[in-house]
DOTORVO-714244 format. One line per 3 residues: number of its first residue (from 1); their letters; for each residue z, x, y of N, C-alpha, C. Coordinates in nm, 2 decimals. Layout:
NUM	a	Z,X,Y,Z,X,Y,Z,X,Y  ...;
//
This chain:
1	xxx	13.40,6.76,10.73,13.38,6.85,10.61,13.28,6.96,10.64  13.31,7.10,10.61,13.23,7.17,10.65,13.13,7.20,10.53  13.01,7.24,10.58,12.86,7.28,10.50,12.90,7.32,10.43;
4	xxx	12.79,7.38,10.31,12.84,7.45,10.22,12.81,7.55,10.29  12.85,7.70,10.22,12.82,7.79,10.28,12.64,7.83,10.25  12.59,7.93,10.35,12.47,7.98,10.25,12.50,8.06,10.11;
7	xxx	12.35,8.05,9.99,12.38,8.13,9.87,12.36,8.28,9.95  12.43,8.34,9.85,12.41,8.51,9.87,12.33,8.54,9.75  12.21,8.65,9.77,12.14,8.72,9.72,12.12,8.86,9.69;
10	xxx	12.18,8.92,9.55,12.20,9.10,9.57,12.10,9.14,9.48  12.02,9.21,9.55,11.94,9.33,9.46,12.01,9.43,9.46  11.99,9.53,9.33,12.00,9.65,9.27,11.87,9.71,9.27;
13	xxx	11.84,9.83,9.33,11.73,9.92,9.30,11.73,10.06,9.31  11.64,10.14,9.24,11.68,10.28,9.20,11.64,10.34,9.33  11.54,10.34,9.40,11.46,10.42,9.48,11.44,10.35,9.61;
16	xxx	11.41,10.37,9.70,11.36,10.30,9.88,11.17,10.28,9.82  11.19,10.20,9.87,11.02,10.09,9.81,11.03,10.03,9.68  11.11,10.03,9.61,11.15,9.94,9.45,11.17,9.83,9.54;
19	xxx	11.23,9.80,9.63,11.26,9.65,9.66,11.13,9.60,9.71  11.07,9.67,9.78,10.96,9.59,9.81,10.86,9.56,9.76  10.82,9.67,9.65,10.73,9.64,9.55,10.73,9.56,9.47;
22	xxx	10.89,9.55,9.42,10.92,9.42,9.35,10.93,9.30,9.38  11.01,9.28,9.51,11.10,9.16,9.55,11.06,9.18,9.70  10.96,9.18,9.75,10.94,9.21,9.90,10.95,9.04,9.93;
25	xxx	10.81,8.94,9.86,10.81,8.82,9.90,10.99,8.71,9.90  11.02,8.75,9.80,11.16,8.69,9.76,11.28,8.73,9.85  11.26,8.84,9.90,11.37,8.86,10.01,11.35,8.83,10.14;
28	xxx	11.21,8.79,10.20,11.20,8.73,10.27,11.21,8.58,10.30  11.20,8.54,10.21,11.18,8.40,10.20,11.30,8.33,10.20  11.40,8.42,10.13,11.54,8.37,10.14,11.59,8.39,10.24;
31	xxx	11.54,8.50,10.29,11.64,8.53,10.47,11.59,8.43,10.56  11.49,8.39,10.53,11.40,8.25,10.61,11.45,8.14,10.60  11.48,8.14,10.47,11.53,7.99,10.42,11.70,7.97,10.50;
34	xxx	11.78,8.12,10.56,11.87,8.11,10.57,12.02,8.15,10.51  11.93,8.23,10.38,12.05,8.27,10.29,12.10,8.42,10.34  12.20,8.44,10.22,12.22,8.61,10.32,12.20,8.66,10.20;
37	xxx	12.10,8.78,10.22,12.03,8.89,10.09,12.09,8.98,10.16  12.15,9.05,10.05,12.13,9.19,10.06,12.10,9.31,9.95  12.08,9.43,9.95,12.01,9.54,9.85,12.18,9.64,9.90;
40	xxx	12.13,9.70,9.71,12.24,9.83,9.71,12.08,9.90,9.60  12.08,10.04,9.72,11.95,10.13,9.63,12.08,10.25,9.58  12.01,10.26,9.46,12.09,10.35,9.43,12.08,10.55,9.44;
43	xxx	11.97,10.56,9.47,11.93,10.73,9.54,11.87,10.71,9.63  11.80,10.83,9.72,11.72,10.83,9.84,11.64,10.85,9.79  11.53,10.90,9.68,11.39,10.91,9.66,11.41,11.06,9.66;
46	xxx	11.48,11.13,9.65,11.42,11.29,9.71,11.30,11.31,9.64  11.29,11.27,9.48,11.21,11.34,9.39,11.02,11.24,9.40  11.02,11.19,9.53,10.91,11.06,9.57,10.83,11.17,9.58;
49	xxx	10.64,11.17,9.53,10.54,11.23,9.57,10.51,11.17,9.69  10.51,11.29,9.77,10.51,11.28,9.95,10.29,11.24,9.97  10.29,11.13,9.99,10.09,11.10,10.00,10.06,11.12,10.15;
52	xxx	10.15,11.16,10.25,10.13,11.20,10.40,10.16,11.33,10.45  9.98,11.40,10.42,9.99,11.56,10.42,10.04,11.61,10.57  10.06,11.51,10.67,10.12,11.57,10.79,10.29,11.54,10.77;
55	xxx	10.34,11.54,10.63,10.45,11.48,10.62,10.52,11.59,10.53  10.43,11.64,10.47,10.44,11.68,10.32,10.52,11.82,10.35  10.47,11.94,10.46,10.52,12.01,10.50,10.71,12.01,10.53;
58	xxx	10.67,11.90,10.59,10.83,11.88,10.71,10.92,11.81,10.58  10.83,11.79,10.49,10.95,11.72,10.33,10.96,11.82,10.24  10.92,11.91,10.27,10.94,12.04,10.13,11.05,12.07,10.06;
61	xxx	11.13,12.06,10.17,11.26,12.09,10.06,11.31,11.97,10.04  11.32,11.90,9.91,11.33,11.75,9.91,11.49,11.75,9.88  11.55,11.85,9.88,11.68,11.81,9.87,11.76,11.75,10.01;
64	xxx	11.69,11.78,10.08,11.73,11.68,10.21,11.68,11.61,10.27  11.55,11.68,10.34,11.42,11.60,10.44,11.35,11.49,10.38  11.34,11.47,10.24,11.27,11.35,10.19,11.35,11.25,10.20;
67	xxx	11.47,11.26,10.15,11.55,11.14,10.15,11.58,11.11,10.32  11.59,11.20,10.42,11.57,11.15,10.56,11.48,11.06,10.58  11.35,11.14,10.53,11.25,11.06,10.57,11.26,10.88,10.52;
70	xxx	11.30,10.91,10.39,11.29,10.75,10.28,11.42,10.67,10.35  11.48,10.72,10.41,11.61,10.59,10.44,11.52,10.54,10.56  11.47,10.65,10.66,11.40,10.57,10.77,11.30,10.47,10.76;
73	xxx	11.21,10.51,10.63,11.08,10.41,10.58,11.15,10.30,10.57  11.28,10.31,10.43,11.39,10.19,10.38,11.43,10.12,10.48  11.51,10.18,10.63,11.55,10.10,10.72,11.39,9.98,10.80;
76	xxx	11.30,10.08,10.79,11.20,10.01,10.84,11.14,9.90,10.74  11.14,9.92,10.64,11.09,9.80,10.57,11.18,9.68,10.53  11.28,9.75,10.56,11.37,9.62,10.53,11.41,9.51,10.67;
79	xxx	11.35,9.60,10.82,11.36,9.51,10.92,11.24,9.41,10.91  11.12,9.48,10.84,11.03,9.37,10.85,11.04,9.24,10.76  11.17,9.26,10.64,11.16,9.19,10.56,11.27,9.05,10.59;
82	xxx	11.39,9.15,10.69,11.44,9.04,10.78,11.61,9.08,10.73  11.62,9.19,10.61,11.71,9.18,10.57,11.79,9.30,10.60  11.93,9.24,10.68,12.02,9.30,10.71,12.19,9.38,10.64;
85	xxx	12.17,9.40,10.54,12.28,9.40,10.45,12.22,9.49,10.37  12.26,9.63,10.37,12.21,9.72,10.28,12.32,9.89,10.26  12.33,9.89,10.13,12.41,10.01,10.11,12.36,10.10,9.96;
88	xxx	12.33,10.22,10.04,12.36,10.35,9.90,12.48,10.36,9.84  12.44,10.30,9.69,12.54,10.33,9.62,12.63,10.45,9.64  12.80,10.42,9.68,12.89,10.53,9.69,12.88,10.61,9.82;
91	xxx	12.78,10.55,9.89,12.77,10.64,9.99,12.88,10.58,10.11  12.95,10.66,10.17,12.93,10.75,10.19,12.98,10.89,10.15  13.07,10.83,10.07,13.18,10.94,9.98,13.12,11.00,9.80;
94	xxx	13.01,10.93,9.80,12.91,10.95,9.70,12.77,10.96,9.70  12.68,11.05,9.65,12.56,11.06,9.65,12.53,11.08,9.56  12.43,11.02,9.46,12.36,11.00,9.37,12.19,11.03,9.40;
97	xxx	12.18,11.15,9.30,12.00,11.23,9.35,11.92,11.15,9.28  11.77,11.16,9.34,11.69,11.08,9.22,11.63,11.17,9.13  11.65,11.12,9.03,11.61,11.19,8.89,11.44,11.20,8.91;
100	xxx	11.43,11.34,8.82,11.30,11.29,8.78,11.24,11.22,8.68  11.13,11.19,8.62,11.06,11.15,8.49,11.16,11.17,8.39  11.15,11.08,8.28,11.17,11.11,8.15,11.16,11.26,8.06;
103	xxx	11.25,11.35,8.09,11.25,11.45,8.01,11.22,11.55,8.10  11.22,11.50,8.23,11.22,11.66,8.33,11.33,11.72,8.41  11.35,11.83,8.39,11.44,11.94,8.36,11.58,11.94,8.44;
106	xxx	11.55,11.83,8.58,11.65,11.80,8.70,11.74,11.73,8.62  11.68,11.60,8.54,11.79,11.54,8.47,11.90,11.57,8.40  11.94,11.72,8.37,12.04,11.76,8.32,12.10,11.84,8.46;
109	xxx	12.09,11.81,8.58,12.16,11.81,8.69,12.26,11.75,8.70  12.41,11.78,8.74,12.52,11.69,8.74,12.53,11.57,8.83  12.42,11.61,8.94,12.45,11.52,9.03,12.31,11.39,9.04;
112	xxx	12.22,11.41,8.97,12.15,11.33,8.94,12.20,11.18,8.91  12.10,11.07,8.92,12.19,10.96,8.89,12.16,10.92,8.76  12.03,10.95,8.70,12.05,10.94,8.54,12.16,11.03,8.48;
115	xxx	12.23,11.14,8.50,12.32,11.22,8.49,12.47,11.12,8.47  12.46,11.03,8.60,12.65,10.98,8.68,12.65,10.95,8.53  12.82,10.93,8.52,12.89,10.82,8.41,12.85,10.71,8.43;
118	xxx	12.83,10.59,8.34,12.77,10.50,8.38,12.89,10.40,8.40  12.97,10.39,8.35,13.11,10.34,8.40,13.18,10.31,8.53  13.16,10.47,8.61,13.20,10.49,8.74,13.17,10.47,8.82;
121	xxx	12.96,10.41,8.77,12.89,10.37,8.92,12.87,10.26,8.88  12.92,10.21,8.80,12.93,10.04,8.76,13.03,9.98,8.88  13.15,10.11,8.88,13.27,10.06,8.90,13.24,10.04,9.09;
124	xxx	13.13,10.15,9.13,13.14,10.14,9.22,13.03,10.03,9.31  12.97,9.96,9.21,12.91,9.90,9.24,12.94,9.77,9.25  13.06,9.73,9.18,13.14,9.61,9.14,13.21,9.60,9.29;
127	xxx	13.25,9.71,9.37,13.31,9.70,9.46,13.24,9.63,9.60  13.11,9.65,9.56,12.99,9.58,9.67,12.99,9.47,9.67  12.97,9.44,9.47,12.97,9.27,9.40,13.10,9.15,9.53;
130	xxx	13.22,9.27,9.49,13.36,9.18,9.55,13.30,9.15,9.67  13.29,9.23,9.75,13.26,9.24,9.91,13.16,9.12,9.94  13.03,9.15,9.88,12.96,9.05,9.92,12.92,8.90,9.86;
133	xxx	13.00,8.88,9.77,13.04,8.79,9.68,12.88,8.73,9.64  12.77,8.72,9.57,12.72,8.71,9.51,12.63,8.62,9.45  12.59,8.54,9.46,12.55,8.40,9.38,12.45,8.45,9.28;
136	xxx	12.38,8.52,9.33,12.22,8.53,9.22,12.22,8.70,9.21  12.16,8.72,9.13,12.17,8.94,9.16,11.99,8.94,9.06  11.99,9.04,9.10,11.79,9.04,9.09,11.82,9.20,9.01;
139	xxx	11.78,9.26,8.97,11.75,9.40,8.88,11.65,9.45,8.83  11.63,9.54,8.75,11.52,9.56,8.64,11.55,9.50,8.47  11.49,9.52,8.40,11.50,9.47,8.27,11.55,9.62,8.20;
142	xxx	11.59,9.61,8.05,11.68,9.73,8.02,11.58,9.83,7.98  11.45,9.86,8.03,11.35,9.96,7.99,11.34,10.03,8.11  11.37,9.92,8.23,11.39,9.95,8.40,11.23,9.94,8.45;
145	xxx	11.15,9.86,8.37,11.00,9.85,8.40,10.92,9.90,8.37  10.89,10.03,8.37,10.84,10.12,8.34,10.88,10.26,8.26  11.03,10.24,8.29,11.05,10.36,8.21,11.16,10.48,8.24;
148	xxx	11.14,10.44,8.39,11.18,10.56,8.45,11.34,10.59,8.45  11.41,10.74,8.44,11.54,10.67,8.45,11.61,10.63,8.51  11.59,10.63,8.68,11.64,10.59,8.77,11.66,10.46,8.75;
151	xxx	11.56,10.37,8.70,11.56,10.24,8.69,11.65,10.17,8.58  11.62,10.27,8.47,11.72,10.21,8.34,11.88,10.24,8.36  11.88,10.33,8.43,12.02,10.36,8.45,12.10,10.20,8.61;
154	xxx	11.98,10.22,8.68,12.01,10.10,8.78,12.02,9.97,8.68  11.93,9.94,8.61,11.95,9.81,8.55,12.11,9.84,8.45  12.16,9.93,8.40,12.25,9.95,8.33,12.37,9.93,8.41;
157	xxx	12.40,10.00,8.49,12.46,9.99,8.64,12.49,9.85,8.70  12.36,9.78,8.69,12.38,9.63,8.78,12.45,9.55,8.67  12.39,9.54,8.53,12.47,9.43,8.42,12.66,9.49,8.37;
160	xxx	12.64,9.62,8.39,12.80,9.65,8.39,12.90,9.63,8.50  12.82,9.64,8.59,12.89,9.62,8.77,12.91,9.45,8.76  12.83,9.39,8.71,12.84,9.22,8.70,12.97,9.20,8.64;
163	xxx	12.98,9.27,8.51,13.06,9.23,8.38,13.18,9.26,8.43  13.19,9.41,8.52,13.31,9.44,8.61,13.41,9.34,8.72  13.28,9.32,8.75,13.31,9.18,8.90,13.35,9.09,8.81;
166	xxx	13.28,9.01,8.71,13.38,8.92,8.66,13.52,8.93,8.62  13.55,9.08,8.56,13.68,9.12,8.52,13.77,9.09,8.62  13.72,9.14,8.77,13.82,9.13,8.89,13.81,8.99,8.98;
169	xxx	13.75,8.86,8.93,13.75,8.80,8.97,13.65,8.67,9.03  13.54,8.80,9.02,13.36,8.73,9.10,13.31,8.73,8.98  13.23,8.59,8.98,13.14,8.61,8.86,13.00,8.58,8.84;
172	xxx	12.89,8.61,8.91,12.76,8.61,8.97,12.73,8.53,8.84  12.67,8.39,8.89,12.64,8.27,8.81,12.50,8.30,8.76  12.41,8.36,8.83,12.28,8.38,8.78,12.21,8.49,8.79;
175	xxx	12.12,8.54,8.68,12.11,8.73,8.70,11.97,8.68,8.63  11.87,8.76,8.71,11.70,8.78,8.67,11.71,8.91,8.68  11.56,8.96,8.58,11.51,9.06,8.59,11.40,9.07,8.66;
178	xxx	11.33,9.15,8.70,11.19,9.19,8.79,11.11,9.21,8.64  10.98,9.10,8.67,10.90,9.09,8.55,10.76,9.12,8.61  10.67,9.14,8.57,10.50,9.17,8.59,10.43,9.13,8.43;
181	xxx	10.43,8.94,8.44,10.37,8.92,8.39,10.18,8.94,8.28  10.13,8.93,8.18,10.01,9.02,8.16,9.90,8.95,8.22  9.91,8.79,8.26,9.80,8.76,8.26,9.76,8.76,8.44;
184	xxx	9.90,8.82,8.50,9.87,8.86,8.63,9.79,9.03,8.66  9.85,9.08,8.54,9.86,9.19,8.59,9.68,9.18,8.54  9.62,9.14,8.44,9.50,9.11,8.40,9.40,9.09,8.51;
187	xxx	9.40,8.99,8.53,9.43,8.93,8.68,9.34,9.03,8.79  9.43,9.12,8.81,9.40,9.25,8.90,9.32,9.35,8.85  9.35,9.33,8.73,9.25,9.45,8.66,9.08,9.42,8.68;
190	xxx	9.05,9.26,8.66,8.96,9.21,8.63,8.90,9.21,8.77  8.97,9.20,8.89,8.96,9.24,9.06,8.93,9.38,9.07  8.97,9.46,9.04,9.01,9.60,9.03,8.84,9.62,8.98;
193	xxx	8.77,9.60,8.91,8.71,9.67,8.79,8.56,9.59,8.92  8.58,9.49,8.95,8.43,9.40,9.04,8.44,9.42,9.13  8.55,9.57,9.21,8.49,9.58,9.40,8.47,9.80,9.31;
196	xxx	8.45,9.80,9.17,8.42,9.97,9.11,8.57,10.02,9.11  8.66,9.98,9.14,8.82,10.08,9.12,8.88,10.04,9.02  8.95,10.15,8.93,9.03,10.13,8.83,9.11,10.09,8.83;
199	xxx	9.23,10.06,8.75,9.38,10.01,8.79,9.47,10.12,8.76  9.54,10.23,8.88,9.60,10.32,8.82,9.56,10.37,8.75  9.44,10.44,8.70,9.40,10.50,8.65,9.34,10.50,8.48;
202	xxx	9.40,10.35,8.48,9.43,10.27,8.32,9.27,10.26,8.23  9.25,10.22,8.13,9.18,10.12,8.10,9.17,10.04,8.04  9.30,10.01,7.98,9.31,9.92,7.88,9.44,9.81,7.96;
205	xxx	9.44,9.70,7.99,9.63,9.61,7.99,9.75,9.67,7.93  9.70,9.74,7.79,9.78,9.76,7.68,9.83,9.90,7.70  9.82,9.97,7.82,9.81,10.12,7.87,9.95,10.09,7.98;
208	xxx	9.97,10.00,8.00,10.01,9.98,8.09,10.23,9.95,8.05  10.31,10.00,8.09,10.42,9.91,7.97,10.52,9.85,8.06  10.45,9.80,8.19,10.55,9.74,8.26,10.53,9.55,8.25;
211	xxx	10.38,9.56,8.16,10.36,9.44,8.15,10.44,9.38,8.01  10.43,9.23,8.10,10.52,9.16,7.97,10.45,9.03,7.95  10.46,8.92,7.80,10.45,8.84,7.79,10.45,8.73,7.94;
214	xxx	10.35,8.59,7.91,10.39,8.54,7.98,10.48,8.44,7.94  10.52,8.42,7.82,10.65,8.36,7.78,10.77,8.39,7.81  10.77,8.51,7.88,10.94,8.55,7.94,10.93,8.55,8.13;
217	xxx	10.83,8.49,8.16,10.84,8.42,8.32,10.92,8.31,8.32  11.05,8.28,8.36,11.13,8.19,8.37,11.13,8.12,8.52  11.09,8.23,8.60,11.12,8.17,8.77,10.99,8.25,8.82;
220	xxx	10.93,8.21,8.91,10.84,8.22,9.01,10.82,8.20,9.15  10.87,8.30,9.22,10.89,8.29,9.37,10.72,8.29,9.44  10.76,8.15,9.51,10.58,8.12,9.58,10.63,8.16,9.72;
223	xxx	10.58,8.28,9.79,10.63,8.32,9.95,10.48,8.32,10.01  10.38,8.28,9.96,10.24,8.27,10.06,10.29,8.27,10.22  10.35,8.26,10.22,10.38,8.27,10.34,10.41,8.43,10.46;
226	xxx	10.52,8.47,10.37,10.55,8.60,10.34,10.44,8.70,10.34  10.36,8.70,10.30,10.27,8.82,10.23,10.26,8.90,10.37  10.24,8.90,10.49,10.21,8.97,10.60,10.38,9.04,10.58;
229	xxx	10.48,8.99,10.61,10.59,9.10,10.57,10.62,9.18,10.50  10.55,9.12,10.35,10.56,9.22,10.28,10.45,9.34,10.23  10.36,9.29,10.31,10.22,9.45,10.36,10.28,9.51,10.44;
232	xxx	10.36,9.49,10.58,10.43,9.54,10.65,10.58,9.61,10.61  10.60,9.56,10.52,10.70,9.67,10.44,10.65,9.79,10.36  10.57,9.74,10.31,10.47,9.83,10.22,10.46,9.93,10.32;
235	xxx	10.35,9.90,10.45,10.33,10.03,10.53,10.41,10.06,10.55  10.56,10.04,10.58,10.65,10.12,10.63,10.75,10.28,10.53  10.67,10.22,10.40,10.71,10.33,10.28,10.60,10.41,10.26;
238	xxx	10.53,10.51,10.38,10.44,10.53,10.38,10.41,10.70,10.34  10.48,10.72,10.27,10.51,10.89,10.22,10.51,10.82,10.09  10.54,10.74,10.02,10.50,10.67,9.91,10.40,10.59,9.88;
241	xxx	10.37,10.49,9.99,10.26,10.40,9.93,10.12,10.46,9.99  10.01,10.44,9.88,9.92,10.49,10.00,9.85,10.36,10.03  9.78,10.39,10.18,9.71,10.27,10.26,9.56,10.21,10.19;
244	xxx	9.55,10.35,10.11,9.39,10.31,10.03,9.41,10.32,9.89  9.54,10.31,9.84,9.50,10.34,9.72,9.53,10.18,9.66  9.58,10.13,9.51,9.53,10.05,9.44,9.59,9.90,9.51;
247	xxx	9.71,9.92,9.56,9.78,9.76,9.58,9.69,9.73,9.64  9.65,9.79,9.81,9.57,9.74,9.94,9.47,9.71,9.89  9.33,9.79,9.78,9.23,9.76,9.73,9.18,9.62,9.65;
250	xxx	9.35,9.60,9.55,9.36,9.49,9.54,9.40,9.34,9.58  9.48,9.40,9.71,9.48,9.27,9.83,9.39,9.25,9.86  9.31,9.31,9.92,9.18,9.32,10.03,9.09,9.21,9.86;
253	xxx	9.05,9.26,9.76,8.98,9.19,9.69,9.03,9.02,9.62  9.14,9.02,9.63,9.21,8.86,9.59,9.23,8.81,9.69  9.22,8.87,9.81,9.30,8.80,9.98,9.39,8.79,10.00;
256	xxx	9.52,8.90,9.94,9.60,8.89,9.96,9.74,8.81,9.87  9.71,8.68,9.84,9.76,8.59,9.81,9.83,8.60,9.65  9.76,8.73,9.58,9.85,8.71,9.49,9.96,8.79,9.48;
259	xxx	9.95,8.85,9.58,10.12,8.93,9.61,10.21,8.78,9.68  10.17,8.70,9.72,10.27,8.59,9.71,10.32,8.50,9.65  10.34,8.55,9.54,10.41,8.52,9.39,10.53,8.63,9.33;
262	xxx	10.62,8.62,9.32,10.69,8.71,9.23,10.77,8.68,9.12  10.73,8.70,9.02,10.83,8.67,8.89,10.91,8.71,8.80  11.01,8.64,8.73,11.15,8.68,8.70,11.16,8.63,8.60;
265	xxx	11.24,8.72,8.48,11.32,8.67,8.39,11.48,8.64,8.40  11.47,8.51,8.34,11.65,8.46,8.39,11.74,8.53,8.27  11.84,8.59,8.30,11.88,8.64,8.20,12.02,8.59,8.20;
268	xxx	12.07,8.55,8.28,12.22,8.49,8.28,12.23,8.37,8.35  12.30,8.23,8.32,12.27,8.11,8.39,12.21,8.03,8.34  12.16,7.91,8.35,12.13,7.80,8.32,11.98,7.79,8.44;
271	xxx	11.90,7.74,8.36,11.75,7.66,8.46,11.83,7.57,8.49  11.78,7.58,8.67,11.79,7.46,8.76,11.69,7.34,8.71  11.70,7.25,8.81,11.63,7.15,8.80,11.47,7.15,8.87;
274	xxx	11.49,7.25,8.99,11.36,7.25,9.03,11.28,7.30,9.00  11.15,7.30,8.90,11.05,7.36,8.84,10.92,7.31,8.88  10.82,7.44,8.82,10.68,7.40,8.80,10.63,7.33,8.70;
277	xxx	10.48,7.30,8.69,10.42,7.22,8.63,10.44,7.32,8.46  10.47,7.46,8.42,10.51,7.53,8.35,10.62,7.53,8.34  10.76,7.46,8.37,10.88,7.47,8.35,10.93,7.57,8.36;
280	xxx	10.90,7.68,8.47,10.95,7.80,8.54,11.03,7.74,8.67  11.16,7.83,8.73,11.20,7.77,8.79,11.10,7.79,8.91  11.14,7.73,9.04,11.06,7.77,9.13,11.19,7.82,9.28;
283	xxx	11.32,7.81,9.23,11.42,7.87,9.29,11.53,7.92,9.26  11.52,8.03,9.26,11.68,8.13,9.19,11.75,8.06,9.24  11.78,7.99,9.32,11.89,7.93,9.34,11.94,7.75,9.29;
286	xxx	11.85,7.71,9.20,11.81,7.58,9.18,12.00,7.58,9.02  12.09,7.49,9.07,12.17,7.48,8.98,12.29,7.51,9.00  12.29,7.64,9.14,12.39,7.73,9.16,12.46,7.64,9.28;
289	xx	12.66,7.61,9.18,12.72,7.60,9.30,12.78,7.66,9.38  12.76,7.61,9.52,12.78,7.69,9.69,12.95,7.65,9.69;
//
């Protein structure tokens, strides 16, 4: 009798460093454990604020050079993370730009991805779903975390591209969202505020709107193990992330360790069996049959 096969794991994300910011620990841990991950981003970043002034020149015109630059960070962060399976939406017969902000002026660009039909990049996304057949799919929530619309249109995109795949035949048994719990994000603030640095510039939790209850943490990925991979992905998005500014300040002050946690709302599927002492799962994959 042969094994079962490994589970498959698909992220959807808007921009190059959304996976890692989000799901760096989680995608490592699965490629460790054996499973096959893979990511579909859906733009190149053109519209990223460039934080490396020996970079910033050679990125000026972001309609091409930045997104050069971000696939190379993207390919580099994703070797550190171990994962091999990765595609731009539509690409290569499609390209989707990154939008800006909420209400800025590119977004009535045709070729923007808050702009696409949302239908057609569902459709073309479903065609990934088929291909790489699926078990678990990770996304944003329908606000897209913060707000942005690359993200709301990605989280729109991933739950219609599912709904699609089921129509044609695949039908991804279990779907989370990327969550940032309050009493984590507290957490940091409270770290943040005892080595003198702010958090992003905040001052209130309540300033903040990517935080959520902790009643809607359903699953919690423990990758302590992980965290050096996923600092090493981090520096590899390094026209985006900066080396001194808030995450590193607040690694360096907690030791690290609580970037090796990441948590999820389950939004499709059943809780497995395997849980914490909180009844959170402690494996996206806990329930799912191979």
């Amino acid at each position: 009798m042969n094994p079962a096969r490994p589970g498959r794991l698909l992220l959807v994300h808007a921009h190059p460093d959304d996976e890692t910011i989000n799901n760096g620990i989680t995608m490592a841990k699965y490629v460790d454990l054996g499973f096959e991950v893979a990511l579909v981003t859906c733009t190149r970043g053109e519209e990223g604020e460039i934080l490396v002034p020996e970079l910033a020149a050679a990125a000026s015109d972001k309609e091409d050079r930045l997104a050069e630059i971000r696939e190379v960070e993207l390919a580099q962060a994703l070797a550190a993370l171990g994962v091999t399976r990765h595609w731009f939406l539509g690409s290569p017969h499609r390209i989707f730009r990154d939008s800006g902000m909420m209400g800025s002026p590119q977004n009535s660009r045709a070729d923007v991805f808050w702009s696409a039909d949302v239908e057609d990049a569902s459709a073309l996304l479903a065609n990934y779903i088929e291909g790489f057949k699926p078990d678990v799919m990770i996304t944003y929530d329908e606000f897209g975390g913060y707000g942005h619309p690359d993200h709301i249109q990605a989280h729109r995109i991933a739950m219609r591209g599912a709904e699609i795949s089921a129509e044609r035949g695949w039908d991804i048994q279990k779907i989370y969202w990327n969550i940032m719990p309050r009493s984590v994000v507290q957490q940091g603030m409270d770290a943040m505020r005892e080595i003198g640095s702010d958090f992003f510039g905040v001052e209130s939790i309540d300033e903040l709107p990517f935080v959520k209850d902790d009643s809607l943490v359903h699953a919690v990925i423990d990758g302590s193990a992980f965290v050096d991979k996923k600092t090493e992905a981090m520096r590899a998005h390094r026209t985006q992330i900066a080396l001194d500014g808030p995450f590193f300040a607040l690694s360096n002050s907690l030791g690290m360790q609580v970037f090796g946690l990441e948590y999820y709302t389950r939004v499709k599927g059943e809780s497995g069996p395997n849980l914490n002492g909180e009844g959170q799962e402690i494996d996206l994959f806990s329930g799912v049959e191979l």
